[in-house]
N, C-alpha and C positions, 0 to 999 in steps of 0.2 A: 416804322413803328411796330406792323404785326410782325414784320423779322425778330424782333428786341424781345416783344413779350416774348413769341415761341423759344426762344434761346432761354430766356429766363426760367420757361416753364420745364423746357429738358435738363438746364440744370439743379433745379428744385428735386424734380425727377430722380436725378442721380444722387442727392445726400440721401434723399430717403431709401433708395435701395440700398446707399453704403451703409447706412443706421440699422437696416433689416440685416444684414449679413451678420456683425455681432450677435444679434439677438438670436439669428439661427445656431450662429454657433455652440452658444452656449445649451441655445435645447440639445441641441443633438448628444454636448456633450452629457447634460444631466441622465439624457436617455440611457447613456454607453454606461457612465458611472452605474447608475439604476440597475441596469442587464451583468453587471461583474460582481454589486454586492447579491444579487438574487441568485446566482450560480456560488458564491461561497456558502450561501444559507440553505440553499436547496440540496446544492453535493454535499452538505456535512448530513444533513437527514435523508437524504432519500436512502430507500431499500427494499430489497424487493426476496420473496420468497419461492421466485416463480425463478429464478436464477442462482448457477450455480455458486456464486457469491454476493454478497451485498455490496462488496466494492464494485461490482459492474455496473449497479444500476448510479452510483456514485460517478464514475467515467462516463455517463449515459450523458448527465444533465452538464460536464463538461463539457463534454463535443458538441451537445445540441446549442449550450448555451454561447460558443464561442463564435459560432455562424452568427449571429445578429450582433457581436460587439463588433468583427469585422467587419461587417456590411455599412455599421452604423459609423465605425472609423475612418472607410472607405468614404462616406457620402463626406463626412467630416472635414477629410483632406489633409486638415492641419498635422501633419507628423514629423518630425523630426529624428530620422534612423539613430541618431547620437543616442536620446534618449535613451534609448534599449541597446546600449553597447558593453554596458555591464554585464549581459547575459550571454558574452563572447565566449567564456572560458566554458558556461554549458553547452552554449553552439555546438564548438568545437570536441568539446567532450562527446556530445551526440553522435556529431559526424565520424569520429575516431571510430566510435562503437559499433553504428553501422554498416561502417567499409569493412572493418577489421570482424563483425559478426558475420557477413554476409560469407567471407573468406573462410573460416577457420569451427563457427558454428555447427552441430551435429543436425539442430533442429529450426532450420532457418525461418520455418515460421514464428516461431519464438522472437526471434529479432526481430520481425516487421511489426508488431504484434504494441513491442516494447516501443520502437521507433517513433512510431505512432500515439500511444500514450502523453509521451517523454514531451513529441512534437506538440502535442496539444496543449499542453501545460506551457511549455514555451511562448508557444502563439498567441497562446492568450495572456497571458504579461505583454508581448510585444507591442500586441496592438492597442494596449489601455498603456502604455510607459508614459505618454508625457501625462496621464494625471497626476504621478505620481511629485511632480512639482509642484502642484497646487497643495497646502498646506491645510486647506479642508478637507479635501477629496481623499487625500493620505489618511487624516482623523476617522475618515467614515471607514476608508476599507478595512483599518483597525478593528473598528469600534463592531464590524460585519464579522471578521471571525470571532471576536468577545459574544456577540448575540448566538452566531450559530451554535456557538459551546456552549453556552449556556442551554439553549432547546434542545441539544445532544443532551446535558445535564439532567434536565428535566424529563427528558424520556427515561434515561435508565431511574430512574428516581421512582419512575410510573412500575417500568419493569419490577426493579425492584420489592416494592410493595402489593406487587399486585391487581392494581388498580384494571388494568385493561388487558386480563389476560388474552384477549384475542389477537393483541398489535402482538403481545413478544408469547409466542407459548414455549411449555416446557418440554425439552426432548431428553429421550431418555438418555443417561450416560453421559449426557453435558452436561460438568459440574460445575458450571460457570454461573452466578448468580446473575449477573447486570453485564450481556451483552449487548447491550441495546443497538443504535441502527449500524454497528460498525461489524458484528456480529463474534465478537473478540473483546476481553475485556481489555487486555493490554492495548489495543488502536484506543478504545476508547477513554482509559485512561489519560492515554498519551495526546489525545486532541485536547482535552480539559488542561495537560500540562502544558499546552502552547499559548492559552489564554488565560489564565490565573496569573503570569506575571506581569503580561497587558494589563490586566486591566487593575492589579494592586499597586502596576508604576503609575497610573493616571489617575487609581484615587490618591495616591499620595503625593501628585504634583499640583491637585487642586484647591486652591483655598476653600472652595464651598462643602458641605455636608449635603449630598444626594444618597438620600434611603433608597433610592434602585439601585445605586454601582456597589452598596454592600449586600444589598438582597440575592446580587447575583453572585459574587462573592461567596457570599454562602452557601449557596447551590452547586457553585464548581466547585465550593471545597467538602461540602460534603458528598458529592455525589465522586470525588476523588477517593475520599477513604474508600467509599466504596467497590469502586473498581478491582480492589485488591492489589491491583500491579504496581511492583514494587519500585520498578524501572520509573513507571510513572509520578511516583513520589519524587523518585529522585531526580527528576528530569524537572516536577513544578520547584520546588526544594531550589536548584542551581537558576534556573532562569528567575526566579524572584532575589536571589542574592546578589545576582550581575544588575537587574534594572534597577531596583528601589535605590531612590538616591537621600543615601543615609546622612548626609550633611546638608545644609543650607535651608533658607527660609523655609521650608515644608517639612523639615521633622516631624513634626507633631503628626500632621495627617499621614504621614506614612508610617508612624509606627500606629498608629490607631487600624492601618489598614491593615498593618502585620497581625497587629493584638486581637483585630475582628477576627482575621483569620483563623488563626491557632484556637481562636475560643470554637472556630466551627468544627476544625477540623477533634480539638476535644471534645465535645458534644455528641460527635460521628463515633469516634474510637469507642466512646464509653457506650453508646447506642448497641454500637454490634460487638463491644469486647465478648469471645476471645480472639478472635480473627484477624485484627490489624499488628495485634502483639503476636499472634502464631504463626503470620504472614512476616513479618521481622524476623522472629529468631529463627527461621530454618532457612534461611539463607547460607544453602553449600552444603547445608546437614543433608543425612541420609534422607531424608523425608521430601527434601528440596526438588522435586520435579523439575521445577521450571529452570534452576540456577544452575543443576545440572547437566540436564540434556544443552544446554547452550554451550557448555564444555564442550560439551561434544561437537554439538554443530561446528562450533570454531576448529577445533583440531581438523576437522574434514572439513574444511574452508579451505587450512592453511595448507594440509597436505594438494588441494584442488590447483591453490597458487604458485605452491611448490613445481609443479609439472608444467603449468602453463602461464610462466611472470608476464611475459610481452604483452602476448596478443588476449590473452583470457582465454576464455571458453565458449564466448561469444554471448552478447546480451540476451539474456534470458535465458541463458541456457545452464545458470548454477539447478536448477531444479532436474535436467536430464542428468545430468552429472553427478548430484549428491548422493545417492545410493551408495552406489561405488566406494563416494571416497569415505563418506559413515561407516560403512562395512570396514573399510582399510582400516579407521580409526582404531574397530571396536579388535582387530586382530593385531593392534601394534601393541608395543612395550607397556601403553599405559590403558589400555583397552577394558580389561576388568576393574580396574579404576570407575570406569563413564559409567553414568544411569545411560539405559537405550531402551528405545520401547521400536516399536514394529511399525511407526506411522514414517509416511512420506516429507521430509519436511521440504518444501519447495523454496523456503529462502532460508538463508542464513543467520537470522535475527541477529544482524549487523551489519550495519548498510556499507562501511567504508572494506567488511570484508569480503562481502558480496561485490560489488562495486568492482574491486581491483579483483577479485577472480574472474569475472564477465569481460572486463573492459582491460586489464593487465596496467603495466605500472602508467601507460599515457593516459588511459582513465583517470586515475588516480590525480595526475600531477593538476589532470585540468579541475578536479575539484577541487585538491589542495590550493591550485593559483586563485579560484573563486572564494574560500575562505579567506585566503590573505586577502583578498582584498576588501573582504566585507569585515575583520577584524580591525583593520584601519577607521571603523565608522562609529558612531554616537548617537543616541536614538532610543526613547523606550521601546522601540520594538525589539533591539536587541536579548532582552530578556525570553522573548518569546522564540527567536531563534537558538540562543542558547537552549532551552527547553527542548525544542523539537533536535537540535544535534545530540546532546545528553541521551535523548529518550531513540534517536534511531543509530545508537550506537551497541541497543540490547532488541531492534526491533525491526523490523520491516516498515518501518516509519514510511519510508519516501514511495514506496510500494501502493500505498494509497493514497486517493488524490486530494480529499479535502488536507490532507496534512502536506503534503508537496505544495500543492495550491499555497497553501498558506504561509508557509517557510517561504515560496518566491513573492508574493506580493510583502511580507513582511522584508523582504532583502530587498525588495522596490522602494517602500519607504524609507528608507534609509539611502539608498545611492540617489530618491528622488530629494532629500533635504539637502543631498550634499549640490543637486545641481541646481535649487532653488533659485540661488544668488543670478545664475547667467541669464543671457536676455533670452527672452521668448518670445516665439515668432506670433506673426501679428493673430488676432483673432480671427481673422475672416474665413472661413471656408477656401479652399484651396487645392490646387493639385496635387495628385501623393499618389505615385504611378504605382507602386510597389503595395499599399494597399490593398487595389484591386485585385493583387496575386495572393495577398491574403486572406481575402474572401473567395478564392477558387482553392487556396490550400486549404483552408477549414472547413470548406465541403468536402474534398478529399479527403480528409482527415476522419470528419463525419459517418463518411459512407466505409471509409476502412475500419470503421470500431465496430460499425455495426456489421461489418461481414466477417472479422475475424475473430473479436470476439463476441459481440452483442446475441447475434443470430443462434452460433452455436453454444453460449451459453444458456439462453432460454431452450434449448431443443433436450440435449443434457436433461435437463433440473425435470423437465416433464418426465422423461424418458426413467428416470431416478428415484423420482415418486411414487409413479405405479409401480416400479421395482421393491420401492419397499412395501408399498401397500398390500403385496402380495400377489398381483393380478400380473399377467404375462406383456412385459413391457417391449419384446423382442418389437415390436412393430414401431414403436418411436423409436428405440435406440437404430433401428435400420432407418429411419427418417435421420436422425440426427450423423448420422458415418457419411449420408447422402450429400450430404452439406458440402458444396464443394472444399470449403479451405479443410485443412488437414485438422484432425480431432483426436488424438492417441488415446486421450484416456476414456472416450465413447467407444472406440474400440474395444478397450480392455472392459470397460461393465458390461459392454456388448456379448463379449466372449463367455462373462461369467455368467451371466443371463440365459447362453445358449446351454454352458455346462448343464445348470440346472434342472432345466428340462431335460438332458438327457444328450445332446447335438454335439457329441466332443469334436468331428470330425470339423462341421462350421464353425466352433469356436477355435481351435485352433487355427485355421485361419485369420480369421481375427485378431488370437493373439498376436498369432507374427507378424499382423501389419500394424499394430500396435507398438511393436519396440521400435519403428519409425523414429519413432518421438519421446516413450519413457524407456527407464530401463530401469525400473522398481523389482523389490524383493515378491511383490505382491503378484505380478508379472509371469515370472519365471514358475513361481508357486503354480498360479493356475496354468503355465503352459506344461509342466510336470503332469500337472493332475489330468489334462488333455490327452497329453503322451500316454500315459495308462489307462485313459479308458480306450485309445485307440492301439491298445497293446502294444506301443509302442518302448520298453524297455528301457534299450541304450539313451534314446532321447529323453526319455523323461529323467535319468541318472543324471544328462548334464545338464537340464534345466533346474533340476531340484540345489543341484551344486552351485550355481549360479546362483538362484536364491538364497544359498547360505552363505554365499560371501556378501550379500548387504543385508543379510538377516539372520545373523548367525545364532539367533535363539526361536529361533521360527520352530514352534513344537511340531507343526504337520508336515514341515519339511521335512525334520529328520524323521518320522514316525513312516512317511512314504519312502524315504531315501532308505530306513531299515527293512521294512518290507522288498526291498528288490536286492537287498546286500545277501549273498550268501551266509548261512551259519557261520562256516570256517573264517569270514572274514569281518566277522561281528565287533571283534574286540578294539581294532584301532576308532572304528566310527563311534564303539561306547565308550572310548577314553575320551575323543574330540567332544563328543555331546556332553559330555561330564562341566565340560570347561565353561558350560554356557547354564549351568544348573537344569539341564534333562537329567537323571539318572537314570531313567526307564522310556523303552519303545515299544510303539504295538506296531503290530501288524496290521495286517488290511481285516484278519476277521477280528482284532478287537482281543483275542490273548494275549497277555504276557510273552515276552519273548526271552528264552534263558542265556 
């Protein structure tokens, strides 16, 4: 009889711990969901002024945040590698980039740099994949970038007005009205155009009227005119014509959600007219900054691909490379044609040209194979990918993360409705060896962001400040070069730093360990001006030459390159500077030269 009870009591025992197993699982997984929407809301605002970019500190809450969704995956168990098989063609895409940058790349820091990024974004899709089956959990991660862009929204909106000039202040020379936390008005355009078609497919599949989903509505549509970027019209513009489903029981509500819209976006127009009309018609006119220099850019993209279809140039490496090939552009057939100005452009504001210059045509095919197959798919999210393809076709879209981020979990929900139907593995907490490698690689991951770029970009940004503040910054920028991973363009402020005080002999040093890694007009410039304070002649004649084939209107160049040209040999270098609208050089004491 005490045999019978005890038996009965251990199996009593045993349901209740089977009953506890679901219920764990499901916390755990509410935690994991919780930890992936607070990383899309977090990385779309965070920003920081203490670094050289605001997208860093965007990659920051990445990495940090992907340590605890694999941890909490890992405790989980329950995974299914299928799940995340859709993300094969960027796998593989990666790994092509990698093997074939690490080979062929000038500046192989660059490719780890990149690898790592790329990996993180990956990883962290991997290890959230099977929510993406759950048909609520899909709605929330939605419904998490519609919020984040919305409070992106509402910041520039702050900016804008005025409101907290402390959060956004004014610098001089940036004519940018509403960069808010993305620090570009084009990024921040273009995140608002990835959620506006979200969230006007979902008010217009709703029978109900909710005053918050047109309030917000509102916000990203006005805070859209505002942005100015044109790209970005055009990009919310096509992804709201792909999603809104113009026929069937919902009519009504989705033209009302059109009709809200256009009433905001008139409201915005007429608010700041003349600006949204003057940003319209100089599209390609003489006046056109923006639509022209990306001519540019593109021709020295295509000349980049031209020389290296295969293999690329190696990831990350379109930014060492551009100089050159801009410079080439601005001396071919159609070269007085391009607008050009003297800045560095480091990407090609166009992702698929960029893309196949880096990674060469096997790049390419594995994105192109990854669009086919996300073209075969149905879905309101679809609009919000069209959107972010539209908008990083004129832009460095994928180059930041809350917009990469987004484009992949948005291409999650969709290959996760298509897997919905199959069966799913049981609830219970479980073994999932593979996991655990994934919370050892998102610490690696982790510790790599923060050594190759995290570190030296805050070191940089100090070192940068008191450079402009005026006060002698030579001791952090030597803190900042000390940093073991390699730093090219700490060198080169380094160098300019040293110039100024007077140290050409240390900064030319500097500069030459500087072309390491760039090889800019800006470069060559100061290692010329090096050369002749260290009376160095010959050498500063081919640095300054140098610098005019990627800056063939650089006034100091030729005004230093005139000064060391003989009289007698004056005439052909004032016919070439002719061509670039110099007509006249000085010398070093500041006369007129005849």
């Amino acid at each position: 009889m005490a045999t019978h009870k005890a038996c009965c009591a251990a199996y009593a025992d045993g349901l209740e711990s089977k009953s506890e197993q679901p219920r764990r699982a499901v916390t755990l997984d509410s935690w994991r969901e919780a930890a992936l929407c607070a990383i899309i809301v977090l990385g779309a605002i965070a920003c920081s002024f203490r670094l050289t970019s605001f997208l860093h500190a965007k990659e920051a809450v990445l990495h940090i945040g992907l340590v605890p969704c694999a941890v909490l995956a890992a405790i989980r168990g329950r995974a299914d590698a299928r799940r995340a098989s859709w993300l094969l063609p960027l796998l593989l895409g990666l790994a092509w980039a990698g093997m074939s940058g690490i080979v062929v790349a000038h500046v192989k820091a660059r490719v780890i740099e990149e690898i790592i990024r790329y990996a993180a974004l990956l990883a962290l899709v991997a290890v959230n994949a099977d929510m993406f089956t759950d048909p609520v959990r899909r709605a929330r991660i939605a419904a998490s970038v519609v919020v984040s862009s919305a409070i992106v929204a509402l910041l520039g909106l702050i900016q804008y007005f005025g409101l907290i000039p402390s959060l956004f202040p004014v610098f001089p020379g940036y004519d940018q009205r509403v960069y808010s936390v993305f620090g570009n008005q084009n990024l921040f355009g273009g995140y608002l155009a990835i959620a506006i078609p979200l969230l006007a497919a979902h008010i217009g599949a709703d029978s109900r009227l909710r005053p918050i989903h047109y309030a917000a509505l509102a916000i990203l549509s006005v805070a859209l005119v505002l942005s100015e970027s044109r790209t970005a019209w055009l990009a919310a513009a096509v992804g709201v014509l792909v999603c809104i489903p113009w026929r069937g029981p919902r009519r009504k509500t989705t033209f009302c959600a059109i009709g809200f819209m256009a009433l905001s976006i008139f409201c915005a127009a007429v608010a700041t007219w003349p600006r949204p009309a003057e940003r319209m018609f100089q599209t390609l006119r003489e006046g056109d900054v923006g639509g022209r220099a990306r001519l540019w850019f593109w021709e020295g993209a295509a000349r980049m691909i031209r020389d290296h279809p295969i293999a690329g140039v190696g990831l990350g490496n379109y930014a060492y490379y551009s100089p050159w090939y801009q410079g080439e552009a601005l001396r071919g057939p159609r070269g007085p044609r391009h607008y050009h100005n003297e800045l560095h452009t480091i990407h090609a504001h166009s992702e698929p040209l960029e893309f196949l210059a880096e990674t060469g045509l096997p790049g390419l095919l594995c994105g192109m194979w990854f669009l086919a197959r996300l073209s075969r798919l149905r879905g309101r999210a679809k609009g919000g990918l069209a959107a972010l393809l539209v908008f990083s076709c004129f832009n460095a879209a994928l180059h930041s993360a809350p917009h990469a981020l987004a484009g992949l979990l948005l291409a999650g929900t969709l290959f996760g409705k298509r897997a919905e139907a199959s069966p799913a593995p049981d609830l219970a907490p479980s073994r999932a060896p593979w996991l655990w490698g994934c919370v050892m690689l998102a610490a690696a991951l982790a510790a790599g962001f923060w050594w190759t770029v995290y570190e030296p970009s805050r070191l940089l940004r100090a070192a940068e400040d008191l450079h402009v503040a005026g006060a002698d910054p030579t001791a952090l920028y030597a803190r900042a070069i000390a940093h073991p991973w390699p730093n090219a363009q700490a060198r080169e402020e380094y160098g300019m730093a040293l110039l100024d005080i007077g140290r050409a002999n240390d900064a030319y040093a500097q500069l030459l360990k500087a072309r390491e890694g760039l090889d800019t007009g800006r470069l060559y410039l100061l290692l010329g001006a090096a050369a002749l304070g260290l009376g160095d002649n010959e050498a500063a004649r081919l640095w300054l030459a140098a610098c005019l084939d990627r800056w063939p209107a650089n006034a100091d160049a030729w005004r230093m390159l005139w000064s060391l040209t003989p009289v007698e040999d004056r005439g052909p270098l004032a016919e070439h500077a002719a061509q670039w609208g110099i007509q006249e050089s000085t010398d070093v004491t500041g006369e007129r030269a005849e």
